[in-house]
N, C-alpha and C positions, 0 to 999 in steps of 0.2 A: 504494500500500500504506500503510496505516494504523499509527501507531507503535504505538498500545495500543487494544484493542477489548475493554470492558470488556461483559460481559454480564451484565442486571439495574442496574434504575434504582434502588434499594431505597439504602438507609444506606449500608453499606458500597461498593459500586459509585459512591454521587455523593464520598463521601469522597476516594476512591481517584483518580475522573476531576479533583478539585480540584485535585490534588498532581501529579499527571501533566501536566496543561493546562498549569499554572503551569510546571512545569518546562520548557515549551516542547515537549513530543510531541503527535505529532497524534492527537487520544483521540478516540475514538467510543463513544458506552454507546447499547449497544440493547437493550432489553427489549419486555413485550409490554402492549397496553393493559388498560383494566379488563376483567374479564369481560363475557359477556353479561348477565348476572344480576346485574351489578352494582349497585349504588347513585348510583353515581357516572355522571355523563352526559358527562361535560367529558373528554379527556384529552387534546387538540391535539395537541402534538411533546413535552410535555413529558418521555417516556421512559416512559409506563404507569403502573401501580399496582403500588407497593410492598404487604406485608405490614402495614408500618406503619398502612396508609389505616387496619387492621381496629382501630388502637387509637384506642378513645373519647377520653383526655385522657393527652399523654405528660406527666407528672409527676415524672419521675427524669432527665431530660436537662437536667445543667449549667446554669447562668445562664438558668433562667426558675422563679423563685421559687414561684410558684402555677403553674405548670406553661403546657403549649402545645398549640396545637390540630394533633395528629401531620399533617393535611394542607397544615396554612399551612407546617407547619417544612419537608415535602417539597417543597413550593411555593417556600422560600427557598434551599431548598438545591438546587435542580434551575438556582434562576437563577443562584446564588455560581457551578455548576460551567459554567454556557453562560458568564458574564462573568468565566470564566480561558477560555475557547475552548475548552472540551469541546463536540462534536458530540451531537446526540440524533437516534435510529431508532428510530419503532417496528414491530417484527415478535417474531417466536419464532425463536430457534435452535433449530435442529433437527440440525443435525453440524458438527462441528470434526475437520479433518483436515490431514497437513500438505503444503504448498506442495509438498516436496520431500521422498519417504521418505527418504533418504540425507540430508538436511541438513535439520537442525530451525531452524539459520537462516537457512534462506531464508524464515521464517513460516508461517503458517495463512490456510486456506482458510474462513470459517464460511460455510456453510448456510442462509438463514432460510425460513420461508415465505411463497412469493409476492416474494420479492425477490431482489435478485444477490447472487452471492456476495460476500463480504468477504472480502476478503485484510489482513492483519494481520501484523508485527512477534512480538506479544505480545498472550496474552489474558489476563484477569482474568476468574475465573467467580466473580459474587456472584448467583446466580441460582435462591435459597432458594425453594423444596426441587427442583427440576428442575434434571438435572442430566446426562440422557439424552445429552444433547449430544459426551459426554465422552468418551463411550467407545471408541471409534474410536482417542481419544490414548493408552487406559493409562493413565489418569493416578493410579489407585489408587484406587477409591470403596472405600468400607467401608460396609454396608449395617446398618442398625439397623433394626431392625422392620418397617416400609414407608417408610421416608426412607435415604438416600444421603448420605453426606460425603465430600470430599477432603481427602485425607491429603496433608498441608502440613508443612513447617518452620515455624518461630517467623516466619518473614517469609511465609509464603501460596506458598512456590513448592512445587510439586509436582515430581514426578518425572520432569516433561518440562519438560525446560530451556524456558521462555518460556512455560508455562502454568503459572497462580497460580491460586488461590482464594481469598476474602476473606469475612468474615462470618461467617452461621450454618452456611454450605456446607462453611467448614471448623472447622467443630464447635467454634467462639465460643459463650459464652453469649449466648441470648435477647433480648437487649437492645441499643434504640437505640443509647447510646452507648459501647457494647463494642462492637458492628458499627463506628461512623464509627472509633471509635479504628484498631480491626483495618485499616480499608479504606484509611485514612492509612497506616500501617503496612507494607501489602501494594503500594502507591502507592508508597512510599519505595524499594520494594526494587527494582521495574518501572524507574525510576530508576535507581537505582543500578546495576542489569543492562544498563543502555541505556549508548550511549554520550554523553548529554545530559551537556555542560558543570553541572556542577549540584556546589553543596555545601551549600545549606542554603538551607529557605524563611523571611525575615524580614526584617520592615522596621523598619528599626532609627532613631534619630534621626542630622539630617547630625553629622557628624566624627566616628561611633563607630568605625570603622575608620578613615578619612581621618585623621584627627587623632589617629592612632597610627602613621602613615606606613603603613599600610596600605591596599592598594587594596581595593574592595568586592569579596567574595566571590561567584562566580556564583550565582546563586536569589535574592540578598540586594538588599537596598534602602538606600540613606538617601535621607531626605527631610528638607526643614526644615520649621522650624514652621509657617508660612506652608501647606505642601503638606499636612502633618498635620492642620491646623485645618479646611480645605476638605475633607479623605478626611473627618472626623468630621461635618461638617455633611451631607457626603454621604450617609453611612449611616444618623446619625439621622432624615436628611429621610426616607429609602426603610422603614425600621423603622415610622415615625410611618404611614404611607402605609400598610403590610402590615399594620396592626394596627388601623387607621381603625376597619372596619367586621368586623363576626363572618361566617366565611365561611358560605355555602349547605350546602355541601358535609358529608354525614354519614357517618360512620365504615363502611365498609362490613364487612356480615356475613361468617359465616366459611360458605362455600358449600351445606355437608353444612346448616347452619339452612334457609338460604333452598331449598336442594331440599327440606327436608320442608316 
């Protein structure tokens, strides 16, 4: 059984499986690949096609001045969440039920198509705008026009203990980095509701605990300078590398286009 089984690869979902992973639970995000009609040909394990793929130049996402290309940043942020030890599946859920009607903690059962069931802990739905899956749990859809949201607390949990919602699913603004905030967010709470050793994720420099006679907090880090120097050479080296070349890959259409 899997500690957190987040559904949808999108913003919010890789957010979410970062903070999860890190915490040390055992996370699974599974979503579903590009369309048929897609644009996109590539999707290997990477977890499918986000909504995101459909924007042309993300521009408003923190620390990239002239903006970024919304599939290299899902491309970074799909490998950030495999290199905390977040698992990727692709398929489609299609039902969430639980383990055990009489105990909501003994976990969930998900449904995919064509695949086994998953048994789960805790789910996390960031799986904008499908949401069909749900309903089996009660978990409160509130219907707007022809889209569906879950009705969440300020942390993404919903009304069945161990099923959250994160994103645009739960009626987040529109946007990349309100989703990753939200999904961090919703991620902390998963945490918190779990029983993971955990009080804060950060790496902080050696003796900023130590050298107030305290011990290092679980989730937390020191490192010295020495280990600091080597993690930055590291990351600039992989940044330098993801940004080499302009990728192939182009923004894909929004489907009702590409069917007429």
């Amino acid at each position: 059984m899997r500690d957190v089984c987040i559904v949808g690869g999108g913003t919010a979902g890789l957010a979410a499986s970062i903070f999860t992973a890190r915490a040390g639970l055992d996370t699974l995000v599974i979503s579903e690949g590009p369309s048929p009609s897609s644009s996109r040909t590539q999707s290997g394990d990477d977890g499918g096609e986000s909504i995101l793929a459909r924007n042309a130049s993300l521009e408003n996402y923190p620390g990239f001045p002239d903006g970024v290309d919304a599939r290299r940043y899902l491309q970074l942020t799909r490998e950030q969440a495999r290199n905390a030890g977040a698992g990727f599946e692709l398929g489609r859920v299609t039902r969430a039920e639980p383990v055990d009607e009489t105990d909501l903690e003994a976990g969930f059962v998900l449904e995919t198509d064509g695949g086994d069931p998953i048994e789960t802990r805790r789910v996390i739905a960031a799986s904008w705008s499908d949401s069909e899956y749900l309903v089996p749990l009660d978990v409160g859809r509130i219907q707007r026009g022809s889209k569906h949201f879950v009705d969440t607390d300020d942390a993404g949990r919903t009304t069945v203990d161990g099923v959250y919602a994160a994103g645009r699913l739960a009626d987040e603004p529109h946007q990349a980095i309100v989703a990753a905030g939200h999904g961090a967010k919703v991620g902390l709470a998963v945490i918190h509701d779990s029983d993971a050793n955990f009080y804060h994720d950060w790496v902080v420099p050696a003796g900023y605990f130590t050298g107030r006679g305290r011990e290092v907090p679980p989730g937390c880090e020191e490192i010295d300078d020495a280990e600091r120097r080597e993690r930055d050479e590291q990351a600039r080296t992989r940044m330098l590398e993801a940004f080499a070349e302009p990728l192939d890959e182009v923004p894909t259409m929004h489907p009702s286009v590409e069917d007429d």
